[in-house]
VMD Tcl script that builds the backbone (N, CA, C; Angstrom):
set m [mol new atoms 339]
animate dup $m
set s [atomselect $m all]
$s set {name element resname resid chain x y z} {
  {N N UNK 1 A -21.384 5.563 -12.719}
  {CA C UNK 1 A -20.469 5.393 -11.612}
  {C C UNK 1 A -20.181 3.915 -11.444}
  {N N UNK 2 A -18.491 3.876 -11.326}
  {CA C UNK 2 A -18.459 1.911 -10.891}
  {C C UNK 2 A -17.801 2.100 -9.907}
  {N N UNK 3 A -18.065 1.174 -9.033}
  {CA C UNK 3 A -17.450 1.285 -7.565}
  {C C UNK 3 A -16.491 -0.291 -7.163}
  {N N UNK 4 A -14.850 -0.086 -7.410}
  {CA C UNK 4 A -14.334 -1.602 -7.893}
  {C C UNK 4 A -14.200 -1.984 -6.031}
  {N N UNK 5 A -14.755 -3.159 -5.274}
  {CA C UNK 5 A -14.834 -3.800 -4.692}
  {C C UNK 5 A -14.020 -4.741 -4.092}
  {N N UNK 6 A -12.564 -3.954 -3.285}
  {CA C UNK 6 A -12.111 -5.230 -3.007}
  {C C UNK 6 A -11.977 -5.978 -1.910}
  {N N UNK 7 A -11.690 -7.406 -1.366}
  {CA C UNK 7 A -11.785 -7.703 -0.618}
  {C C UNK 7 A -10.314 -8.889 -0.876}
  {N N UNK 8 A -9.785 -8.571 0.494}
  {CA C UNK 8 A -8.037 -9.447 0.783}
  {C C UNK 8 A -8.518 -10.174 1.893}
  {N N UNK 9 A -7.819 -11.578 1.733}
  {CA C UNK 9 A -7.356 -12.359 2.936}
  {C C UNK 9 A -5.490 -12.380 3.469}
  {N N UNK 10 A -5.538 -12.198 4.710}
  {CA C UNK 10 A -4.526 -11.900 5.043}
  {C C UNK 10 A -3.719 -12.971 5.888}
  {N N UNK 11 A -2.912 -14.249 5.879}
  {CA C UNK 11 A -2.466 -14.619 6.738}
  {C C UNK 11 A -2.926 -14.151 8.396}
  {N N UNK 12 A -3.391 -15.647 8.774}
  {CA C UNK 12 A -3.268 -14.716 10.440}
  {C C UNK 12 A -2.005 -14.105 11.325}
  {N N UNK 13 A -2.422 -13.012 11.904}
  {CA C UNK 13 A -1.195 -12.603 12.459}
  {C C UNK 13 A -0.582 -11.737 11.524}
  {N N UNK 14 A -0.998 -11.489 10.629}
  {CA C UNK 14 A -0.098 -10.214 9.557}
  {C C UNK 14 A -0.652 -8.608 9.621}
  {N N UNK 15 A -2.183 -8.703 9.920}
  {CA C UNK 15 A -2.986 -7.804 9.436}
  {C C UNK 15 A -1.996 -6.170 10.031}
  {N N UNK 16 A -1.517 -5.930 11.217}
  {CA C UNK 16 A -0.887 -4.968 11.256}
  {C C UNK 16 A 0.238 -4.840 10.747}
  {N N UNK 17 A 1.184 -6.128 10.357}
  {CA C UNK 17 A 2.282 -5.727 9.004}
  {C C UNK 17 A 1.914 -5.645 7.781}
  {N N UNK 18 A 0.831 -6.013 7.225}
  {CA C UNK 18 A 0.073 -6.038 6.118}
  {C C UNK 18 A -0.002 -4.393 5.928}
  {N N UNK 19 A -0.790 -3.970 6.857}
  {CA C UNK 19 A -1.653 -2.331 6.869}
  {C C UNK 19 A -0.229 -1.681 7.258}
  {N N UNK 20 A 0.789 -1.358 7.410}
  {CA C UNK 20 A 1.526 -0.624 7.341}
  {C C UNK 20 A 2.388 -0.853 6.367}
  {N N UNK 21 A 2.729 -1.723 5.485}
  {CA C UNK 21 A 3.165 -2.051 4.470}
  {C C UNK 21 A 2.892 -1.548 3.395}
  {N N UNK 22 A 1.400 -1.250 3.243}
  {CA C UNK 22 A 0.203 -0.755 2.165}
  {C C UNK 22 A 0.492 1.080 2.602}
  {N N UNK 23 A 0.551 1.137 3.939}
  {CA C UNK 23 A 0.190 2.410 4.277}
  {C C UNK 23 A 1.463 2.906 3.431}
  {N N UNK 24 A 2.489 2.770 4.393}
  {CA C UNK 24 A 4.105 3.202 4.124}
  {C C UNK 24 A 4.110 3.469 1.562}
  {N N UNK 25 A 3.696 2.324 1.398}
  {CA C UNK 25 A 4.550 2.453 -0.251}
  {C C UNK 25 A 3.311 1.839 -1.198}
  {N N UNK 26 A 2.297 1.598 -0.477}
  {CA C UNK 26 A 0.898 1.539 -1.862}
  {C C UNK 26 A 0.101 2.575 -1.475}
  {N N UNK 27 A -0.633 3.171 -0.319}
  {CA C UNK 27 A -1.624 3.935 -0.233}
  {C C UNK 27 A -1.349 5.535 -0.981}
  {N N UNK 28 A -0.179 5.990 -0.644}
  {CA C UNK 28 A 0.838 7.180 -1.272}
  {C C UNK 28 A 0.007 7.054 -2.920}
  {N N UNK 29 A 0.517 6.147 -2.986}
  {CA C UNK 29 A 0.451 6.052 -5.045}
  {C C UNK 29 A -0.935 5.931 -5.381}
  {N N UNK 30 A -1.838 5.033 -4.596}
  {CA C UNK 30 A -3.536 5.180 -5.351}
  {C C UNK 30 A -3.551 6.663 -5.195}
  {N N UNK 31 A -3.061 7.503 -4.084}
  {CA C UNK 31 A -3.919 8.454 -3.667}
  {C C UNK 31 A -3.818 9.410 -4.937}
  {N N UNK 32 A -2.524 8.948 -5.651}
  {CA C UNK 32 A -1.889 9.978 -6.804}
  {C C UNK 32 A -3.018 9.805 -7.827}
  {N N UNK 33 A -3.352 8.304 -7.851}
  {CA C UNK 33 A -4.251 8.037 -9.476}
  {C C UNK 33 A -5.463 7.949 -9.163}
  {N N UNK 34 A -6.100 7.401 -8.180}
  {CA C UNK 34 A -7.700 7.000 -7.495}
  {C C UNK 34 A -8.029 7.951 -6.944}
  {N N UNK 35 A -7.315 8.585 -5.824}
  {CA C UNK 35 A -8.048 9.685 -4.983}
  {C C UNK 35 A -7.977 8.840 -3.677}
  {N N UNK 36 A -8.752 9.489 -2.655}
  {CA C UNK 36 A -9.085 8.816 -1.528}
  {C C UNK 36 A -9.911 7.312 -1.995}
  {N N UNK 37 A -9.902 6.118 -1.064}
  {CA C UNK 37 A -10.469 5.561 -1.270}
  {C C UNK 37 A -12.307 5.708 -0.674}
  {N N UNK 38 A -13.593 5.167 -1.138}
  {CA C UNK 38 A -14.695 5.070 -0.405}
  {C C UNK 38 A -14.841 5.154 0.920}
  {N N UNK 39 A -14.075 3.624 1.512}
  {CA C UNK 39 A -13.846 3.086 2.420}
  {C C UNK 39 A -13.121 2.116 2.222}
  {N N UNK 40 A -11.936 1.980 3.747}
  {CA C UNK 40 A -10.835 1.072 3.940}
  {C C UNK 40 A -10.879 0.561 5.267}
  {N N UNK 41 A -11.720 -0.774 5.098}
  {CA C UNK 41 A -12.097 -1.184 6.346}
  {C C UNK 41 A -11.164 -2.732 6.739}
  {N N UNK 42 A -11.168 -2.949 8.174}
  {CA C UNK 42 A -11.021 -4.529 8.646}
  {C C UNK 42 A -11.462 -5.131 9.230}
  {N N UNK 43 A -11.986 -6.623 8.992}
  {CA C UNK 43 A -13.125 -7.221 9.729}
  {C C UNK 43 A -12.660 -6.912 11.257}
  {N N UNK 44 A -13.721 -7.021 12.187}
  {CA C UNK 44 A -13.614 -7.074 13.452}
  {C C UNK 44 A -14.866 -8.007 14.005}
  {N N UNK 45 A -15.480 -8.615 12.922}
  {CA C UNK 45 A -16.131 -9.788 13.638}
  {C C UNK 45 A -16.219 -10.553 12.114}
  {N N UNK 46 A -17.175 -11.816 12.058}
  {CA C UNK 46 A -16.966 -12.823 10.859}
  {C C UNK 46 A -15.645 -13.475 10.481}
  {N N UNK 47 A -15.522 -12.908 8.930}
  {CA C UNK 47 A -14.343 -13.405 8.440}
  {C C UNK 47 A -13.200 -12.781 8.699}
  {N N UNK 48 A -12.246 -12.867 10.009}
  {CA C UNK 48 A -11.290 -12.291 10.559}
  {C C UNK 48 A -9.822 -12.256 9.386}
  {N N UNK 49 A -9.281 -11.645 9.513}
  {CA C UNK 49 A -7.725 -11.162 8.407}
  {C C UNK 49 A -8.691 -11.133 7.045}
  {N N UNK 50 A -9.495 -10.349 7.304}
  {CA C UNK 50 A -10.000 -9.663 6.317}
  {C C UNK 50 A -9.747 -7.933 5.953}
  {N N UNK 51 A -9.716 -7.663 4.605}
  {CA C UNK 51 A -9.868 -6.402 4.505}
  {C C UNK 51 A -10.428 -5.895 3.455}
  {N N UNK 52 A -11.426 -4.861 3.271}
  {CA C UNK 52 A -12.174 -4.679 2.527}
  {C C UNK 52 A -12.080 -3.064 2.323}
  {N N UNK 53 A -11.764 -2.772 0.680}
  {CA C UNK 53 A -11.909 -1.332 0.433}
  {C C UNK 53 A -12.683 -1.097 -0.851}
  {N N UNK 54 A -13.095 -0.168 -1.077}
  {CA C UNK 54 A -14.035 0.784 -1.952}
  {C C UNK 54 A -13.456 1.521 -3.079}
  {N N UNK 55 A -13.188 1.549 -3.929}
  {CA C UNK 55 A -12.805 2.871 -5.077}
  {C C UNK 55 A -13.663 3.175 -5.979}
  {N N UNK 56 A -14.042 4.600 -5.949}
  {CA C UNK 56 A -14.997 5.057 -7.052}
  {C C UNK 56 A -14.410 5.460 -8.065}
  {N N UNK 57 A -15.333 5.166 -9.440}
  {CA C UNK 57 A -14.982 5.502 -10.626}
  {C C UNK 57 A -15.586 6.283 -11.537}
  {N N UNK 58 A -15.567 7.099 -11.919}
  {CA C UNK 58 A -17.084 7.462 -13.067}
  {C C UNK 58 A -17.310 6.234 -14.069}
  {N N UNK 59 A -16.432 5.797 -14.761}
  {CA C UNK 59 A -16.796 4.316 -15.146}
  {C C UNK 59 A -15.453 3.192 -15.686}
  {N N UNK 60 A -16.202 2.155 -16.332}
  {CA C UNK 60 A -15.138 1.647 -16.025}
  {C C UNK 60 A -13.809 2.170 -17.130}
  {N N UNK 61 A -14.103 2.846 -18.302}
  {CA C UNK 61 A -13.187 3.265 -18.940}
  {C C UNK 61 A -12.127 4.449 -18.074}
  {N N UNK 62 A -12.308 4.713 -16.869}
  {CA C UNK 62 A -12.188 6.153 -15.941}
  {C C UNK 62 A -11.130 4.698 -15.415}
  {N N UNK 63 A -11.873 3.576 -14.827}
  {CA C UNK 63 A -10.935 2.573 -14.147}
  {C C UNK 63 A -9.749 2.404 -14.276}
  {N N UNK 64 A -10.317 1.989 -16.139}
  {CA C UNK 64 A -8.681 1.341 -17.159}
  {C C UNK 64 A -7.716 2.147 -16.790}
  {N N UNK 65 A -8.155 3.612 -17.031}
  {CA C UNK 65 A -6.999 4.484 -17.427}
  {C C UNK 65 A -6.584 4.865 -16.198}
  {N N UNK 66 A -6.841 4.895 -15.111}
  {CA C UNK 66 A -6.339 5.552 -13.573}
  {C C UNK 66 A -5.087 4.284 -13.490}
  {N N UNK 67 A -6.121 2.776 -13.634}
  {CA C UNK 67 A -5.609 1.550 -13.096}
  {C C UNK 67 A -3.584 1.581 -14.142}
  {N N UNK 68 A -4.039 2.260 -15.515}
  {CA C UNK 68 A -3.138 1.781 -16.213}
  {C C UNK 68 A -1.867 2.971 -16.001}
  {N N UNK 69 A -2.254 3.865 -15.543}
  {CA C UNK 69 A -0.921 4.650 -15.121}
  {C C UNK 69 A -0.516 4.694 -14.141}
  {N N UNK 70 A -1.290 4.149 -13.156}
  {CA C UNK 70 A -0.624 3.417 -11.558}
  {C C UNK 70 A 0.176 2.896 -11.900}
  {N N UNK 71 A 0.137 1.626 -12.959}
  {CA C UNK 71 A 0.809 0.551 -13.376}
  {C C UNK 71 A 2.391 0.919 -13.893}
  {N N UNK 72 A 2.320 2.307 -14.434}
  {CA C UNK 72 A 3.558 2.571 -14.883}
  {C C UNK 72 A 4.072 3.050 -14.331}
  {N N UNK 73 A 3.788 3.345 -12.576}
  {CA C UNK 73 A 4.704 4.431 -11.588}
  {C C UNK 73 A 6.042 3.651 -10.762}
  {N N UNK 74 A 6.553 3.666 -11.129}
  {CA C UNK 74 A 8.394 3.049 -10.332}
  {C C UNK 74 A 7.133 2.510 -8.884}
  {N N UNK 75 A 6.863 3.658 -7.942}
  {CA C UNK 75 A 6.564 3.896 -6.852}
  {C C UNK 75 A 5.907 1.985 -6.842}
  {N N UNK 76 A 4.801 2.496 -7.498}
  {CA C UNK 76 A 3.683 0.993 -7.080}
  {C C UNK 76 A 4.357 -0.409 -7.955}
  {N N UNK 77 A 5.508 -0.222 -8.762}
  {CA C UNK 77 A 6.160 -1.500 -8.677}
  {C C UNK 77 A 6.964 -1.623 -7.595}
  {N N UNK 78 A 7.372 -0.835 -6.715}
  {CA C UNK 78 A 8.043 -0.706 -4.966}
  {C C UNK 78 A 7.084 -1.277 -4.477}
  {N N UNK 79 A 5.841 -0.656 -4.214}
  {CA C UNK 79 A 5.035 -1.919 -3.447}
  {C C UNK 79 A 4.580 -3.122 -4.275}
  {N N UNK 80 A 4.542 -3.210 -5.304}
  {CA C UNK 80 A 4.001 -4.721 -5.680}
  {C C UNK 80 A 5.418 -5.407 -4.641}
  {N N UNK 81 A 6.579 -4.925 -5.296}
  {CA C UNK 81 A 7.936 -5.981 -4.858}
  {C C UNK 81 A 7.774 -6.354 -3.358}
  {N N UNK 82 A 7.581 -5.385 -2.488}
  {CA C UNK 82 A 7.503 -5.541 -1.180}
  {C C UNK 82 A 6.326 -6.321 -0.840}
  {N N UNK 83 A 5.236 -5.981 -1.424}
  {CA C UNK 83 A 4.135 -7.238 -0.743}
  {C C UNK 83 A 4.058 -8.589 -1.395}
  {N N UNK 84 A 4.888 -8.600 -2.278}
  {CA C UNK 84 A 5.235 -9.727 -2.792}
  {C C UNK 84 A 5.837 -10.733 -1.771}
  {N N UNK 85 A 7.485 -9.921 -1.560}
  {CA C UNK 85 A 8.380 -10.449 -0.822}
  {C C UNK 85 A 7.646 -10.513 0.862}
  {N N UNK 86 A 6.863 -9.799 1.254}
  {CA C UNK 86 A 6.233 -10.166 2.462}
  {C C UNK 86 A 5.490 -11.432 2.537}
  {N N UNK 87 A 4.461 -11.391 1.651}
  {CA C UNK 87 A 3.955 -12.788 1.589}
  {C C UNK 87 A 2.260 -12.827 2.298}
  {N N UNK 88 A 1.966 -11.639 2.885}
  {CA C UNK 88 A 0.968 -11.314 3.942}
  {C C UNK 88 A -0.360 -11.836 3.488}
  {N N UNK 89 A -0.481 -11.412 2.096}
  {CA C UNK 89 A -1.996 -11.854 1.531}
  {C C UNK 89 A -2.094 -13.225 0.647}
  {N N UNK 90 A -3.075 -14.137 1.274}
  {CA C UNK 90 A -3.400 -15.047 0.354}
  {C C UNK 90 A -4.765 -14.849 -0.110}
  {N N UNK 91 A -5.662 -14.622 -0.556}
  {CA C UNK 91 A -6.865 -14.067 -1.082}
  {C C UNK 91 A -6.985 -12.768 -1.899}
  {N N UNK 92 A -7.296 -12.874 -2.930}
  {CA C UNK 92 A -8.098 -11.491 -3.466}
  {C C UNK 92 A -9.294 -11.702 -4.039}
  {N N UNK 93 A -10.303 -11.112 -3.783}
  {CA C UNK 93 A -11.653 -10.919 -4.708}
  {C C UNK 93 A -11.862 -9.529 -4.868}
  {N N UNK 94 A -12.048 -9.528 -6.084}
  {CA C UNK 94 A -12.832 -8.273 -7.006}
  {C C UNK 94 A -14.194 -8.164 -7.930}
  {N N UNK 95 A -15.263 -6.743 -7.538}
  {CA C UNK 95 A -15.853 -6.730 -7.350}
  {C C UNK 95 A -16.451 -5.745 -8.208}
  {N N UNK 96 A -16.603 -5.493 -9.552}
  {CA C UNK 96 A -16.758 -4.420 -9.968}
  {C C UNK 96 A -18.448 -4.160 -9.933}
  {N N UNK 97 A -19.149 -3.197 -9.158}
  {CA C UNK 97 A -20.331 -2.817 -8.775}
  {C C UNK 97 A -20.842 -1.705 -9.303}
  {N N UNK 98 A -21.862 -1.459 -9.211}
  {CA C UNK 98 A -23.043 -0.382 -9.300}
  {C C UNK 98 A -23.795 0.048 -8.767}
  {N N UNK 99 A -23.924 1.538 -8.071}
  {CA C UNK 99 A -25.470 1.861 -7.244}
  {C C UNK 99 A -26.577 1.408 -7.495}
  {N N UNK 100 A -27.459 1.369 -6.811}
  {CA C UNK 100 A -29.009 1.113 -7.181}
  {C C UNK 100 A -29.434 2.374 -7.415}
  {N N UNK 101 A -30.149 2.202 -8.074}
  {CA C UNK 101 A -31.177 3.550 -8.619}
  {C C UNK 101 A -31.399 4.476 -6.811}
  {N N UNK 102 A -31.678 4.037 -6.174}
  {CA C UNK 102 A -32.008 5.102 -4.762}
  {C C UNK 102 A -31.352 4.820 -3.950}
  {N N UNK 103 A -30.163 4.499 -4.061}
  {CA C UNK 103 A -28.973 4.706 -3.217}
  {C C UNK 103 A -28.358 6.190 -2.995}
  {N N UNK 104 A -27.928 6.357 -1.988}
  {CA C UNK 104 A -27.493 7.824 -1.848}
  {C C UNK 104 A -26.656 8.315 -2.751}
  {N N UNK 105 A -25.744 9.909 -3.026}
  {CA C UNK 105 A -25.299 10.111 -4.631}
  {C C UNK 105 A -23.893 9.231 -3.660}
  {N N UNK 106 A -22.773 8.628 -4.457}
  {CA C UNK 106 A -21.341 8.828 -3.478}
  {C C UNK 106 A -20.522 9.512 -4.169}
  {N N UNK 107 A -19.667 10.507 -3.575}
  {CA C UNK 107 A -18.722 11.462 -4.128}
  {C C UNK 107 A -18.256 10.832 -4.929}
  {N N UNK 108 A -17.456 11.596 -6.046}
  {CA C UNK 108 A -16.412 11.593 -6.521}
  {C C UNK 108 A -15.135 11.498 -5.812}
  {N N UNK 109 A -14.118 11.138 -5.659}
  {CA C UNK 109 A -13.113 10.964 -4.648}
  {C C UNK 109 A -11.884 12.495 -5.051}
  {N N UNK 110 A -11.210 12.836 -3.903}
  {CA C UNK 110 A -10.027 13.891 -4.156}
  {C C UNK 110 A -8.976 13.246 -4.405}
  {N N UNK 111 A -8.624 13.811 -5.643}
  {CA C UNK 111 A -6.697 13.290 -5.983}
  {C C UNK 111 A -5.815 13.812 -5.334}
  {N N UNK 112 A -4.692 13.000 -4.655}
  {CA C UNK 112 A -3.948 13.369 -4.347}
  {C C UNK 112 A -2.693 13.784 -4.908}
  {N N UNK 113 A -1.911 14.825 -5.668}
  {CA C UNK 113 A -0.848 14.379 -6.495}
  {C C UNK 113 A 0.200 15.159 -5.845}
}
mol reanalyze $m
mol bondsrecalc $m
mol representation Tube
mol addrep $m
């Protein structure tokens, strides 16, 4: 199982045009290739215009290939263009992880298609 890790910085003052931006014309399309995400969280204390989400993988070859036919959907070059032209995020870090041996199991995620 790989679990890819990400974490956005968001201009201050964007985070609710940011999250409806994603909602409206990127979240639609992972849901087609990823499934639900882990978790899709936003800071509410620390590092503020933060946002942090979860995607599980069985591994990372499961990654490539989800990641690489996202890549070819009209849809998610609509949102690259739009969060481009918004401008909302300056930060990305990625995080590609692994359970610990006695960590709880975490699902497999549901596709949406």
């Amino acid at each position: 199982m790989l679990i890819d890790l990400r974490t956005y910085t968001v201009r201050p003052g964007t985070m609710p045009a940011q999250l409806a931006l994603y909602q409206k014309f990127g979240y639609p399309v992972q849901l087609r290739y990823m499934g639900e995400p882990h978790f899709y969280l936003t800071a509410e204390s620390g590092e503020l215009n933060t946002i942090v989400h979860g995607w599980v993988y069985d591994s990372a070859a499961d990654r490539e290939q989800k990641r690489a036919q996202m890549a070819q959907d009209p849809d998610w070059k609509v949102y690259l263009g739009e969060n481009l032209k918004a401008g909302n995020i300056v930060g990305q870090r990625t995080s590609l992880m692994v359970p610990a041996s006695f960590a709880p199991p975490i699902p497999m995620p549901k596709i949406h298609k």
